[in-house]
C-alpha positions in Angstrom: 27.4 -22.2 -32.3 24.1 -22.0 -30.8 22.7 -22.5 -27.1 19.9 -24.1 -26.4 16.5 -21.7 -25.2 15.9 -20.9 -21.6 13.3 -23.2 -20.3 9.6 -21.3 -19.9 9.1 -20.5 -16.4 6.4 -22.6 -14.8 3.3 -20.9 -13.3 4.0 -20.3 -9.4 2.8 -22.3 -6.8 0.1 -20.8 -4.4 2.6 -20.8 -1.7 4.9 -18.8 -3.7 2.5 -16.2 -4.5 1.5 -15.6 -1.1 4.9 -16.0 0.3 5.8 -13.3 -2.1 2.7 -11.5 -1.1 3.6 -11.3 2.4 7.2 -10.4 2.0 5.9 -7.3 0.0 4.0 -6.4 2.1 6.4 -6.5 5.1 8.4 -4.3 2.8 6.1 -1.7 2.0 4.9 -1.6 5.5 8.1 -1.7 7.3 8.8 0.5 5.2 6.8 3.5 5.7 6.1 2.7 9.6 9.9 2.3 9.9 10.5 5.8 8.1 7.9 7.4 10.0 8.5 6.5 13.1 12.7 7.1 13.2 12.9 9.1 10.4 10.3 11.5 10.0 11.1 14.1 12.7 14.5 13.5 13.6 16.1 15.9 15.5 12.9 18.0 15.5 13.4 19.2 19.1 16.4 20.5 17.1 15.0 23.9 15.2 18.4 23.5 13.2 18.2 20.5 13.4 18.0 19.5 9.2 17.8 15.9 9.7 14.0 15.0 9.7 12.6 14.1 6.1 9.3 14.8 7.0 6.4 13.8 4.8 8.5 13.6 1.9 10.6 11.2 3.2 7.8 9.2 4.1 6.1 9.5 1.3 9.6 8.5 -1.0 10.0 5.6 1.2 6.6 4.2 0.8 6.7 4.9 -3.2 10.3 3.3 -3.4 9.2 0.2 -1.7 6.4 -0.5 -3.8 8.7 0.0 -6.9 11.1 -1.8 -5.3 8.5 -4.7 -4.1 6.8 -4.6 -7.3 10.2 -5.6 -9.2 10.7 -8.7 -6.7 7.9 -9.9 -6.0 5.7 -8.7 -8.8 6.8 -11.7 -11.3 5.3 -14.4 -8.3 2.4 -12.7 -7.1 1.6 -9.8 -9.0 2.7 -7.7 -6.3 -0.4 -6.2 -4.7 0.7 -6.0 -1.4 -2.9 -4.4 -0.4 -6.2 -5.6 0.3 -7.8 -2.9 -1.6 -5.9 -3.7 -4.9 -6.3 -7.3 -4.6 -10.5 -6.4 -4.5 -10.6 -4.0 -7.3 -8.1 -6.4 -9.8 -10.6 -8.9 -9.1 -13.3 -6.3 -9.6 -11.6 -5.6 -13.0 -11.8 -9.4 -13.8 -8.0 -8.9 -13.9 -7.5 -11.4 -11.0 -9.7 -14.2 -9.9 -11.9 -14.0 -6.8 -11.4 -17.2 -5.6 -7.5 -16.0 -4.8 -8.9 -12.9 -3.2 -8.9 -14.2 0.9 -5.8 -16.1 1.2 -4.1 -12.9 -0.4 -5.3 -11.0 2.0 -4.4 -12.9 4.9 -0.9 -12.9 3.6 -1.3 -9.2 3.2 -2.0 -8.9 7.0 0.6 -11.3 8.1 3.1 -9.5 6.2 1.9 -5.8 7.2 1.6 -7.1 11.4 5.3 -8.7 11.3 6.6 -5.8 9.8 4.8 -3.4 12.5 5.9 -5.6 15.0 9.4 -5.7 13.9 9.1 -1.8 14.0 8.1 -2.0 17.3 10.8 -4.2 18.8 13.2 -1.9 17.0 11.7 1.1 18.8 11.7 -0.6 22.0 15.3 -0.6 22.0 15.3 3.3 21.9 16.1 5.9 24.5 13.7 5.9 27.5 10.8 7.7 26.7 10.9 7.1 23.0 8.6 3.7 22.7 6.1 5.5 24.7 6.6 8.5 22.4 5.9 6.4 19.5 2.7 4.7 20.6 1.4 7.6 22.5 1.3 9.0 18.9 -0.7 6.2 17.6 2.3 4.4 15.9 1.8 5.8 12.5 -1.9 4.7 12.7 -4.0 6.7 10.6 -7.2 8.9 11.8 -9.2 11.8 11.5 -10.6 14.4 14.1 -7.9 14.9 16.9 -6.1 11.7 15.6 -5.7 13.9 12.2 -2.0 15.3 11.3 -3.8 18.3 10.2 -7.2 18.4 12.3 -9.1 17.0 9.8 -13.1 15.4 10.3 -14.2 12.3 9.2 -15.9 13.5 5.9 -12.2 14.5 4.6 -11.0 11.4 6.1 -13.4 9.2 4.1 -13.2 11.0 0.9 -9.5 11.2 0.9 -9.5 7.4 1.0 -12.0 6.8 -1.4 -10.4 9.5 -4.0 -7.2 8.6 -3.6 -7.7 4.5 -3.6 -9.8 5.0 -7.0 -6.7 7.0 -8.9 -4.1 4.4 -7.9 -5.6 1.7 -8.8 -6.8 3.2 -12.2 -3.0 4.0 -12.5 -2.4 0.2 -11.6 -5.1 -0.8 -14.2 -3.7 1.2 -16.7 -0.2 1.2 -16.6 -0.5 -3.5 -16.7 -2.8 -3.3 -19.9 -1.6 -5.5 -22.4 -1.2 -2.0 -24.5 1.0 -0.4 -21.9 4.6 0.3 -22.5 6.1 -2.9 -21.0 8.9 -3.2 -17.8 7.8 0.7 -16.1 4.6 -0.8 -14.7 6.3 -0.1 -11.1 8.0 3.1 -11.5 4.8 4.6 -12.2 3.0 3.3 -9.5 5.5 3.8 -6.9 5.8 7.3 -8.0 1.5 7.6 -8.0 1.9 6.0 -4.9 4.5 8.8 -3.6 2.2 12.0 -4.8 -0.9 10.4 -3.8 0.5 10.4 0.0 2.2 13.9 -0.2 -1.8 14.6 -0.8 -3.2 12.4 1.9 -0.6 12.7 5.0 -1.9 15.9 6.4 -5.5 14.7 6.1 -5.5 11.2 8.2 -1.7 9.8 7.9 -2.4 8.2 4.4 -3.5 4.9 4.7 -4.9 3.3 0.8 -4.2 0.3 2.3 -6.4 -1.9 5.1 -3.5 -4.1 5.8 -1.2 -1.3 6.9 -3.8 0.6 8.9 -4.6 -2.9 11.0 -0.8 -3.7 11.4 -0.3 0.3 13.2 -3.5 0.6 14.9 -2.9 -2.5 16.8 0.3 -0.9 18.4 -1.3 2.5 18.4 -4.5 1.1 20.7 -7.2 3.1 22.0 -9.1 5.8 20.2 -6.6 4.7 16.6 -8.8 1.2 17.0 -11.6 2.6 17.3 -11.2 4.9 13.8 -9.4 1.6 11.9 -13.1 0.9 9.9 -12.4 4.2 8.2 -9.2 3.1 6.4 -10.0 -0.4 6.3 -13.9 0.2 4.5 -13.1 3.1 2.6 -10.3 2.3 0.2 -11.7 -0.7 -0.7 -15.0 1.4 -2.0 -12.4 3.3 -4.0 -10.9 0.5 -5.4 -13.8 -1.4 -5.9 -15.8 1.7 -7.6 -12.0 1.7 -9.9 -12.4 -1.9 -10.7 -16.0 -2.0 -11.9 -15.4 0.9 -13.8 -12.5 0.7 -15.7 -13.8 -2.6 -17.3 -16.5 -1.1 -18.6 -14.5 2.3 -19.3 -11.0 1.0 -21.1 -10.7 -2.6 -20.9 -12.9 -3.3 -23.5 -12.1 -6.3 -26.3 -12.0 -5.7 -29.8 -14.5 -7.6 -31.9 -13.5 -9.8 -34.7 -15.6 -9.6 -37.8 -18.2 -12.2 -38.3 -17.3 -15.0 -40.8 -19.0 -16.0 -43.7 
């Protein structure tokens, strides 16, 4: 007895791949601003207190939503879910610039509902604890004062640049057609994971413009004022990653010339 084939999937409307762009994002960022803001320091006016899971939980949370994103949405969109990885795979000619803006946009609806959704969860707290929460920038990123570790500006921009250029050569690497297929996503969630346990401390990890406009906004003040760090300075690194690694890896094999 035999069945007959599945039917070839059809290519995905535009809709659908920025519907699935924005839920992704949502994800990711609700994500790591969720886990941040409840999570992160629980119980720290607690010395015993062993609840908090600190930057590691942040950073695991934000790695296991990409993963987890990438899986989902990944087959509709791609599953950038980030402004800077949507400009370096076009930079890398692996995605085509004319998708480039409406991505983004999604990217930044899907990163401000989720921060909002974070916040309207927050506001539902014990007195003082909204306050708390945007008084400490909302999970916004910065540098100087704004810094988790006290960091300046010139750590703050190289960080981003650094660390945007290594993830998306991992992302470029790991979907080349010679890549050992289906563990695209673990690998860049787990990247995504070290490369935050590096950058926390130095300006609350950002990598990603979408996420550091969705925070700021609730973090106000001084945090808007630092936002063009983390939204011009990870797409330099993944723009310097995308122009590079064509020229570096992606190169085509050349048929011999026929007779």
């Amino acid at each position: 007895m035999s069945y007959p084939a599945a039917p070839e999937p059809s290519e995905p409307s535009l809709l659908a791949k920025l519907i699935s762009e924005t839920a992704g994002t949502f994800l990711l960022v609700f994500a790591v601003v969720g886990t941040g803001t409840f999570s992160a320091f629980f119980g720290a006016q607690d010395a015993g207190n062993p609840l908090g899971v600190g930057f590691l939980g942040v950073a695991l949370a934000l790695g296991l939503a990409v993963m987890i994103g990438a899986y989902a949405f990944g087959p509709t969109s791609g599953g950038h879910f980030n402004p800077a990885v949507t400009l370096g795979l076009a930079a890398a000619r692996r995605f085509a610039w004319s998708g480039v803006l409406p991505y983004i946009v999604a990217q930044i609806v899907g990163a401000a509902l989720a921060s909002t959704a974070v916040f309207a969860l927050a506001s539902g707290g014990p007195a003082g604890f909204l306050d708390s929460a945007t008084g400490g920038g909302f999970v916004s990123n910065g540098f100087g004062e704004h810094s988790p570790g006290g960091f300046g500006i010139g750590s703050a921009i190289a960080a981003e640049i650094i660390i945007t250029f290594l993830f998306l050569l991992v992302i470029l690497g790991v979907t080349n057609a010679r890549a050992v297929a289906g563990f695209a996503p673990i690998a860049i969630g787990f990247t995504l994971t070290l490369m935050l346990l590096v950058t926390i401390p130095i300006d609350n990890a950002s990598l990603n413009p979408a996420r550091s406009i969705a925070t700021a906004v609730y973090g106000g003040g001084d945090w808007l004022a630092q936002l063009w760090v983390f939204i011009v300075f990870p797409i330099v690194g993944a723009l310097i990653a995308g122009f590079s690694y064509r020229f570096l890896f992606d190169t085509v094999k050349k048929l011999p010339a026929q007779n």
